[in-house]
C-alpha positions in Angstrom: 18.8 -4.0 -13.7 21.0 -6.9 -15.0 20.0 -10.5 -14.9 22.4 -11.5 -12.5 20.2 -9.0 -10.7 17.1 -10.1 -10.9 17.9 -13.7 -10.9 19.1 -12.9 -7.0 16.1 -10.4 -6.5 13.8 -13.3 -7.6 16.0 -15.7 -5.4 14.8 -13.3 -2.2 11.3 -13.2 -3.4 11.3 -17.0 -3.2 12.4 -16.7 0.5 10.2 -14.2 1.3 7.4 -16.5 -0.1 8.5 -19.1 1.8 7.8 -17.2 4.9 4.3 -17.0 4.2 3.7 -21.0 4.1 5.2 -21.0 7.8 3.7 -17.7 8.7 0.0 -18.4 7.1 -1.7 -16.6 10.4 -0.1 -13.1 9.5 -0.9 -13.7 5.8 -4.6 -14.4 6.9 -4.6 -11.2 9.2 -3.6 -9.0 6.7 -6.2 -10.2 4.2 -9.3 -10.2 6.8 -8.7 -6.8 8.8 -9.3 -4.4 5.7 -12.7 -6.3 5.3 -13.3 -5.7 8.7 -13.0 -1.9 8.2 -15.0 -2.2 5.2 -17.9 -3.9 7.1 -17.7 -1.6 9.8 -17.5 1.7 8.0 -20.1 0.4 5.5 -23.0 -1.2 8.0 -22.3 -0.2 11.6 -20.6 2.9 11.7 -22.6 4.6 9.2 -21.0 7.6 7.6 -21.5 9.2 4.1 -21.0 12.8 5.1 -21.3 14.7 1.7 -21.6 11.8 -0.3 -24.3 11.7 -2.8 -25.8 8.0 -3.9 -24.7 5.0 -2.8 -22.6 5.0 0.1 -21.3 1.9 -0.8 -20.4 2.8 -4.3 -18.0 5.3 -2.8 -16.7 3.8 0.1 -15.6 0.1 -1.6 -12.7 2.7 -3.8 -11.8 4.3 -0.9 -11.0 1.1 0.9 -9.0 0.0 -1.9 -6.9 2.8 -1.9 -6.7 2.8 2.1 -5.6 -1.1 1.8 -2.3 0.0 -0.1 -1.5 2.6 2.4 -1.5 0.0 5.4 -0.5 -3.6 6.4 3.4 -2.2 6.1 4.2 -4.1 9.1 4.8 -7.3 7.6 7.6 -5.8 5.2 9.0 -3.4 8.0 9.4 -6.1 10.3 11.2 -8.6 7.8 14.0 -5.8 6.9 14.7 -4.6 10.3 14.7 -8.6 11.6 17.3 -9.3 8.8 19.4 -6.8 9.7 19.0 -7.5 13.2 19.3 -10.8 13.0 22.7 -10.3 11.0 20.7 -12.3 8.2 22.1 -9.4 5.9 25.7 -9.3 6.4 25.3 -13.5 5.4 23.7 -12.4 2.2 26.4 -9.7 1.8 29.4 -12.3 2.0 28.0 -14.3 -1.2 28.1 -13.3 -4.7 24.7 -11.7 -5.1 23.5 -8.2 -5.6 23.7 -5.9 -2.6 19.2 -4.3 -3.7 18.5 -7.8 -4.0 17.0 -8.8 -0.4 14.9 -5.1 -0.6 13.8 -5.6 -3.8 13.2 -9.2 -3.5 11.1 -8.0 0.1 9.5 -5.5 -2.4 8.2 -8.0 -4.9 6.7 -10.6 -2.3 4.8 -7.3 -1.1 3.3 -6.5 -4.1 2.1 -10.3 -4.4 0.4 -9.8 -1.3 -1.0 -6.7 -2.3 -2.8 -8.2 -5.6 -4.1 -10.8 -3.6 -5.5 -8.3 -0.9 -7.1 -6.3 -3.7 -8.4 -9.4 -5.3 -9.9 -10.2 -1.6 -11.8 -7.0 -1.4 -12.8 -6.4 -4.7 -14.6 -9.8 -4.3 -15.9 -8.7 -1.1 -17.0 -5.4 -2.5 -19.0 -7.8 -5.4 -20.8 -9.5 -2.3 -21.7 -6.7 -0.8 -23.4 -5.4 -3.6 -20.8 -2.8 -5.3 -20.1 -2.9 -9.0 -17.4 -1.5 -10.9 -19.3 0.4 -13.7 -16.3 1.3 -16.0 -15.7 -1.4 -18.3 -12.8 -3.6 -18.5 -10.1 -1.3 -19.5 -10.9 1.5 -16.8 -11.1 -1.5 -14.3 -7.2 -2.6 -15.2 -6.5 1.1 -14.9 -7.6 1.6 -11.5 -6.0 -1.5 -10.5 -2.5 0.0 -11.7 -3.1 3.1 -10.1 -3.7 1.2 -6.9 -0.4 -0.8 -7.0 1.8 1.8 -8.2 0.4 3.8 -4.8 1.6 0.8 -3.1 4.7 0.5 -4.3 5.1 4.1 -3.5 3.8 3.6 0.0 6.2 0.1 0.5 9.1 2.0 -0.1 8.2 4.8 1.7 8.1 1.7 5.0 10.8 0.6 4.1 12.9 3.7 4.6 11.0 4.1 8.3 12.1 0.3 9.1 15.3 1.2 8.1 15.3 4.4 10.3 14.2 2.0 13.3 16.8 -0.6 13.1 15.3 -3.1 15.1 12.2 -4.5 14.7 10.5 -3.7 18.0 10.8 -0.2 16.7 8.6 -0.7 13.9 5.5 -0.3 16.0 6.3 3.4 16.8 7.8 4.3 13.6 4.7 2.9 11.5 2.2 5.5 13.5 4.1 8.3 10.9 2.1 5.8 7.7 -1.1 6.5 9.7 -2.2 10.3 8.9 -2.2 9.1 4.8 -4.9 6.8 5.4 -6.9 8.7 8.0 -6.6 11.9 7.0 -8.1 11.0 3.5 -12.0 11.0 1.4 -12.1 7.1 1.9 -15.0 7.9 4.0 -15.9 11.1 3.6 -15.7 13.9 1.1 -13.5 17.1 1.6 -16.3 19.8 1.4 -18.1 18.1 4.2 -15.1 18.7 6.8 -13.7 21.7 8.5 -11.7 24.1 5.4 -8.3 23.7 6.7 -8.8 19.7 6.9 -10.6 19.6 3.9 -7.9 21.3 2.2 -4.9 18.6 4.0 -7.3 15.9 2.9 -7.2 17.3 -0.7 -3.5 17.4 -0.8 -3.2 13.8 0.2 -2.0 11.5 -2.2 -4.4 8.9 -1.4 -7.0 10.9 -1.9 -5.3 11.7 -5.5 -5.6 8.0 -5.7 -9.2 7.1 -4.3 -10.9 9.4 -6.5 -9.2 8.5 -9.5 -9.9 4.9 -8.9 -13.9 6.3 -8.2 -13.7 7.9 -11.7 -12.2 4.6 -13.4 -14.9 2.0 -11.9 -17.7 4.8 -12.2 -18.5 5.2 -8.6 -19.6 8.2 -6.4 -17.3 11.0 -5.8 -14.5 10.1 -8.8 -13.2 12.7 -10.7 -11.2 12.3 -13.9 -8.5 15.0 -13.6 -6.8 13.2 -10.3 -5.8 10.8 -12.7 -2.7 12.4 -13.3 -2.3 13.5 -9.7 -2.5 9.7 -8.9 0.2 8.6 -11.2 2.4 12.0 -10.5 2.4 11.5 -6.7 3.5 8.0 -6.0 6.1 8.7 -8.8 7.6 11.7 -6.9 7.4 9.7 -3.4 9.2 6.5 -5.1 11.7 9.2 -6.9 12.4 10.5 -3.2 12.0 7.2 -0.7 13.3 4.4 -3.3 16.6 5.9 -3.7 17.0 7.1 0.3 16.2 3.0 0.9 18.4 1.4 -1.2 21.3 4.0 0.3 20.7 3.7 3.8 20.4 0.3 3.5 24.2 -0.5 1.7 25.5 1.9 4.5 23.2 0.1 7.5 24.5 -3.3 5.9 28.2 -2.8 5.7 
């Protein structure tokens, strides 16, 4: 990417940033409800089917990893508004580059995301959990957690762009869903049905949860799906990234 290209992809991120000092509510919302699932998985749903040790220990990773794969909505919506809004075609009539309001979208995402992390890694600390790995391992995970993000952000951004309009986005984000759900962030594969067990397997996010598990030496991780983790959200970006940033020059013409 040229500089003139980043200098206007860092010129969106700014305006997307912006957005957040007038929009703190959603910023808040997005923050507190994965540590509302984490409470309520951890303490009054129970759970732990197959897991052995601390449930804890293996559920705080899991969240993690299900954190990436949602709060898409924020993102979605912006892209489908712009275009909506004809905010885009504006953009389009100055001298900028044409990826710059996705990838500028894409960046201010990712902020978010490291924040949301940092939120419930400190919440996991509070609770109790502990990240056993040592410092390197610990950075590690933390990559292997963004890079699903980034995987998974561009994967909702080819669905906003599918919907069009923003009121859309609400039925086309059901299609994230299964990724996070039908996943080991709460319980292991060999305590579910076979066929399940075996889609949960095959998830990436469950690629990614386990690794993570491995790296912060909790419950359940496994050192092979390390690979799997960084293989996965490669292929998905190598697919989704490139479909984006096409449908979006032929939405915004």
């Amino acid at each position: 990417m040229s500089s003139y290209a980043l200098t206007d992809s860092w010129t969106m991120t700014r305006r997307e940033l912006a957005h957040w000092a007038r929009q703190p509510v959603q910023v808040v919302v997005n923050l507190v409800f994965p540590v509302m699932l984490l409470l309520m998985f951890g303490y009054l749903m129970g759970g732990g089917r197959g897991i052995d040790g601390d449930y804890l220990g293996y559920l705080v990773p899991g969240m993690l990893a299900l954190t990436m794969a949602f709060g898409l909505e924020g993102t979605m919506i912006a892209v489908t508004r712009d275009l909506d809004k004809g905010v885009v075609d504006r953009f389009r009539s100055m001298p900028m580059a044409s990826g710059a309001v996705l990838v500028g979208r894409a960046v201010a995402d990712m902020l978010q995301s490291v924040l949301g992390l940092a939120v419930m890694i400190g919440m996991g600390y509070a609770l109790g959990w502990r990240a056993q790995g040592g410092a390197g391992p610990f950075l590690a995970a933390v990559g292997l957690l963004l890079l699903f993000r980034f995987a998974m952000l561009w994967i909702g951004i080819e669905l906003a762009l599918v919907a069009g309009k923003p009121e859309m986005v609400q039925a086309v984000q059901i299609l994230v869903w299964p990724v996070g759900f039908l996943s080991n962030a709460f319980a292991t594969p060999d305590s579910m049905p076979g066929w399940l067990g075996t889609v949960v397997e095959w998830n990436p996010m469950s690629h990614t949860a386990t690794a993570v598990r491995d790296l912060f030496g909790s419950p359940g991780g496994e050192a092979g799906h390390v690979w799997a983790a960084v293989a996965w959200p490669l292929a998905l970006l190598a697919v989704f990234f490139p479909l984006a940033v096409r449908r979006f020059a032929g939405l915004s013409k």
